[in-house]
Each structure stands twice: as C-alpha cells, then as structure tokens.
TORFILO-123574 format. One record per residue: residue number from 0; residue in one letter; x, y, z of N, C-alpha, C, O in turn. Coordinates in steps of 0.02 Angstrom, whole numbers, plus 50000, padded with zeros to 5 digits. Atoms other than C-alpha are relative to their C-alpha. Layout:
n->NUM	res->A	nx->X	ny->Y	nz->Z	cax->X	cay->Y	caz->Z	cx->X	cy->Y	cz->Z	ox->X	oy->Y	oz->Z
...
***
This chain:
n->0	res->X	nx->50042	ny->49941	nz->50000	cax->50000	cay->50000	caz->50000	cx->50044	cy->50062	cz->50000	ox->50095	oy->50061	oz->50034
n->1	res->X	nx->49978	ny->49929	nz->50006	cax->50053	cay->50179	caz->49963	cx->49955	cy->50058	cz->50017	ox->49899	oy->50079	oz->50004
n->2	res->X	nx->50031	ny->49932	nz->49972	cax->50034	cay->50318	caz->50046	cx->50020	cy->50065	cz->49963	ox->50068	oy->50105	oz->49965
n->3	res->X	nx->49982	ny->49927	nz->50066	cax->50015	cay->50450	caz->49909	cx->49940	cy->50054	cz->50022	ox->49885	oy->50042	oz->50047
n->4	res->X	nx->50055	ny->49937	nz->49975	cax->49929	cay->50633	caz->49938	cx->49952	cy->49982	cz->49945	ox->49964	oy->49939	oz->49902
n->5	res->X	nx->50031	ny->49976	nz->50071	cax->49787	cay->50681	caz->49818	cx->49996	cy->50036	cz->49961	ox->49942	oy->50063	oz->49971
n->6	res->X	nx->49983	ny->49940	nz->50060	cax->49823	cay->50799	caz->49673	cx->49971	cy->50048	cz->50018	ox->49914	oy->50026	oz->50024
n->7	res->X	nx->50044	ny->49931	nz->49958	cax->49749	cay->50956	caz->49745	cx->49991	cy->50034	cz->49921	ox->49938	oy->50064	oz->49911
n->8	res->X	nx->50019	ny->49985	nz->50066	cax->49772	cay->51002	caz->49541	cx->49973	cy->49978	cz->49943	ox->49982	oy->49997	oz->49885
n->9	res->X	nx->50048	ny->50070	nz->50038	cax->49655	cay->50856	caz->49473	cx->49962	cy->50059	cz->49953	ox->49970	oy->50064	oz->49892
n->10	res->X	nx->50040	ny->49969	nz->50016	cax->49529	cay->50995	caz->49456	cx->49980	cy->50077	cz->50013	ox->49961	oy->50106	oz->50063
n->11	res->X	nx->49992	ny->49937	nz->50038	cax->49535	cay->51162	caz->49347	cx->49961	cy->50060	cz->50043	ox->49901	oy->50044	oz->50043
n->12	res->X	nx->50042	ny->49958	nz->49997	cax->49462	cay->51320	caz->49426	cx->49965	cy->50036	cz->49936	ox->49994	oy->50015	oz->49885
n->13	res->X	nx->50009	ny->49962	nz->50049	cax->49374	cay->51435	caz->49298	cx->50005	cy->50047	cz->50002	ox->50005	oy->50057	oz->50062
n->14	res->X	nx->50010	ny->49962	nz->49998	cax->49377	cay->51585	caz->49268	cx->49957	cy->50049	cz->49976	ox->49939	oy->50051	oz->49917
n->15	res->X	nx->50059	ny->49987	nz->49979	cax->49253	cay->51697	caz->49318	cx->49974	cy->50072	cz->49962	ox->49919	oy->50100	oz->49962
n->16	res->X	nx->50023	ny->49964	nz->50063	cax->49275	cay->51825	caz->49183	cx->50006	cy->50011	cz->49921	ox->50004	oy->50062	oz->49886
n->17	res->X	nx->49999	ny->50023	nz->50083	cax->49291	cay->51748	caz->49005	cx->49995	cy->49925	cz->50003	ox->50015	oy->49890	oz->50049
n->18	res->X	nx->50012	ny->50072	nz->50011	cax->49240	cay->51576	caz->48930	cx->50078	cy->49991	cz->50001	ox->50123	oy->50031	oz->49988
n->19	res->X	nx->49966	ny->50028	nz->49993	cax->49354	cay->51451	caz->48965	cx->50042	cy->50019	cz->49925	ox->50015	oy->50040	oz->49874
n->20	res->X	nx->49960	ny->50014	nz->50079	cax->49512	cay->51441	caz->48821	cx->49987	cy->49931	cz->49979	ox->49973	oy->49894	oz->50026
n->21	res->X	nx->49978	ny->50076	nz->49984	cax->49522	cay->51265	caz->48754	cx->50073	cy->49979	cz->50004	ox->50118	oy->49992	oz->49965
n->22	res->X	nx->49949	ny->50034	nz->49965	cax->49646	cay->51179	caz->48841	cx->50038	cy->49944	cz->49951	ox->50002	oy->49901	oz->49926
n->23	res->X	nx->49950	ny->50054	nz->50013	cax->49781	cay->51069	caz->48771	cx->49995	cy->49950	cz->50048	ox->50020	oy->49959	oz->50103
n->24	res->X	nx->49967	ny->50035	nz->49953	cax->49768	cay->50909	caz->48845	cx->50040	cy->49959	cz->50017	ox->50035	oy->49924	oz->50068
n->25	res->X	nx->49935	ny->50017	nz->49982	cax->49926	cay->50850	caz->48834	cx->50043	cy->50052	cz->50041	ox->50083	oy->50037	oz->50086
n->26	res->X	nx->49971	ny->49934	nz->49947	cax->49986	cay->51018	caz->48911	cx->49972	cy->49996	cz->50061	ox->50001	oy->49985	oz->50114
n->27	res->X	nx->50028	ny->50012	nz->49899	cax->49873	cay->51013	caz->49065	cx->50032	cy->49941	cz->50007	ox->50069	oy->49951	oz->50055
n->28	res->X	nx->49992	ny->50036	nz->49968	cax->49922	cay->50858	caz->49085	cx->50083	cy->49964	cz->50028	ox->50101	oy->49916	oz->50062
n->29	res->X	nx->49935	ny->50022	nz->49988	cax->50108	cay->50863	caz->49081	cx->50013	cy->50039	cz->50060	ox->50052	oy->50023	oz->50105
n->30	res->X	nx->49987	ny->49966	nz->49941	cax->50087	cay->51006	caz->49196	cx->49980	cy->49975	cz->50051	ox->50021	oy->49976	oz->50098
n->31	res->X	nx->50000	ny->50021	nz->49917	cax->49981	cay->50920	caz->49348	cx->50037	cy->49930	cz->49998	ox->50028	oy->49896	oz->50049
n->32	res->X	nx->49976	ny->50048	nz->49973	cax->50087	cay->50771	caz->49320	cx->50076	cy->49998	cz->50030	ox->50114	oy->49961	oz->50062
n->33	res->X	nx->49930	ny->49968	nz->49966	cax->50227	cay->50871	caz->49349	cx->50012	cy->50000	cz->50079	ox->49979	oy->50043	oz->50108
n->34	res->X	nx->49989	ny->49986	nz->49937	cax->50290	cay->50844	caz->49531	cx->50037	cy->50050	cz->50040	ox->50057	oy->50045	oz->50098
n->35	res->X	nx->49994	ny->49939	nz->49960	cax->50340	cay->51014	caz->49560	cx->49954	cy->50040	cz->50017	ox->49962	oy->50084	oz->50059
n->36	res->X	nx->50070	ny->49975	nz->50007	cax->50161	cay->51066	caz->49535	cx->49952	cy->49966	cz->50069	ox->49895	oy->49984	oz->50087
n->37	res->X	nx->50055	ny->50038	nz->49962	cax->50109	cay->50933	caz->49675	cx->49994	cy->50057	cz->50057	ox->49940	oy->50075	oz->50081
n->38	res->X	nx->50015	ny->49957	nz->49920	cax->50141	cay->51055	caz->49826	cx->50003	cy->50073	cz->49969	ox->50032	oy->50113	oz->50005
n->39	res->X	nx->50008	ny->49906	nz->50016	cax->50122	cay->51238	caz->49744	cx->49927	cy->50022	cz->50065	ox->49875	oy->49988	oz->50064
n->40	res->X	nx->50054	ny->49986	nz->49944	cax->49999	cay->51297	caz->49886	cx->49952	cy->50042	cz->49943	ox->49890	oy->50038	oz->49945
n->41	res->X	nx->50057	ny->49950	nz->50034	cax->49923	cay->51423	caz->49754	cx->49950	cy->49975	cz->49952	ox->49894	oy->49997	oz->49937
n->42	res->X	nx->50054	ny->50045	nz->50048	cax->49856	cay->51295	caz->49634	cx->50032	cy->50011	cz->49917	ox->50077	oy->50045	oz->49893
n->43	res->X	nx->49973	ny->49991	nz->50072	cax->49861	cay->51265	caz->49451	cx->49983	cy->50066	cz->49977	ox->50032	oy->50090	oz->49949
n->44	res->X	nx->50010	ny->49949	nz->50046	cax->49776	cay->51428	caz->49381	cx->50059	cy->50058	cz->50034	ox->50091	oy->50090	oz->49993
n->45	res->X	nx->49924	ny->49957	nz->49971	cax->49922	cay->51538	caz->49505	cx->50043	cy->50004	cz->49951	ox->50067	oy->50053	oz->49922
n->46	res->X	nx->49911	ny->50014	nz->50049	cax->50061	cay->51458	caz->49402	cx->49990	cy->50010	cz->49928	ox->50039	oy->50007	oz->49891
n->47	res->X	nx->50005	ny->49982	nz->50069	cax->49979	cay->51499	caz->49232	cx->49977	cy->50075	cz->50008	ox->50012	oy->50116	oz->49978
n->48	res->X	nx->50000	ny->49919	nz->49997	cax->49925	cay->51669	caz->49262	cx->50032	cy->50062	cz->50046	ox->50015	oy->50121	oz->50052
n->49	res->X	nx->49949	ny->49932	nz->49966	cax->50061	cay->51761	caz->49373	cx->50020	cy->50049	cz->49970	ox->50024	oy->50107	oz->49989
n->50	res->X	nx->49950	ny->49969	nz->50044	cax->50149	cay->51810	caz->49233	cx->50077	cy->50033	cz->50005	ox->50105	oy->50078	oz->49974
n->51	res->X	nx->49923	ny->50000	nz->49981	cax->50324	cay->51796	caz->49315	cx->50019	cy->49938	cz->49991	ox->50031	oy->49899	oz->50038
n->52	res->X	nx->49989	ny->50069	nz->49994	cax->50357	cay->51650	caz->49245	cx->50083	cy->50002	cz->50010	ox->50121	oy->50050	oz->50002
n->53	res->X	nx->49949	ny->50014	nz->50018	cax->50509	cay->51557	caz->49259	cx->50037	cy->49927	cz->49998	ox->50015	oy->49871	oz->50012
n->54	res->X	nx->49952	ny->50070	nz->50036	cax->50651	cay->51431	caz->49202	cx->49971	cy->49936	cz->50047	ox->49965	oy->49879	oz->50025
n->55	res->X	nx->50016	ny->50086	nz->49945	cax->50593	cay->51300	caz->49364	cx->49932	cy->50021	cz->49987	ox->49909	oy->49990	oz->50036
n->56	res->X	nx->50082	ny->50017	nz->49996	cax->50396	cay->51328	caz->49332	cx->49987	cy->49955	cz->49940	ox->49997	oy->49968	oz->49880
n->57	res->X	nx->50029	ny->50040	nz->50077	cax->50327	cay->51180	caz->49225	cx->49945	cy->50030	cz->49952	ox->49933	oy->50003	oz->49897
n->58	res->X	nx->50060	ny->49987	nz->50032	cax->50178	cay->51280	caz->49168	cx->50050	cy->50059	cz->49947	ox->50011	oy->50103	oz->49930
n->59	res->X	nx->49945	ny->49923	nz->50010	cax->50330	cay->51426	caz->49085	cx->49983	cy->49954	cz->49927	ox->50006	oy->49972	oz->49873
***
C-alpha cells in the first residue's frame, strides 16, 4: 500500500471572467503530472496566470 497525497490540481478552477480557452490536453496534463506542481499551495491557475514565469515553473 502507498501512501500517496491527492492531486489538489486534478481539478481546473474557471475563470470567472471569460469563457474558458480550450485547453491542450497534453499540456494540462504534463503540467499536473509534473511533481513540482504537487505542493504549489496556490494551485494550478496561480502558476499559469502570474505572469512571472520562470526557468523552474513547468507551466513557463
């Protein structure tokens, strides 16, 4: 048995002022399978819309 967390980035917020984009889903999904993405406290939409990205963010 393994004791694994649960993806806290399974599932997308939206945003709450324009239709969704469509999503790549090979891109979302390289990003939450990315395990630098598992503990970001801010979530997946943080790391795509800061706009400071950089060289260590998988979503860059």
């Amino acid at each position: 048995m393994t004791d694994r967390k649960d993806n806290p980035y399974a599932h997308l917020a939206d945003d709450a002022f324009a239709t969704a984009p469509r999503r790549d889903p090979e891109l979302v999904r390289r990003i939450l399978e990315d395990p630098r993405m598992h503990d970001h406290k801010d979530g997946f939409q943080s790391c795509v819309q800061c706009g400071i990205c950089t060289s260590g963010c998988p979503a860059a």
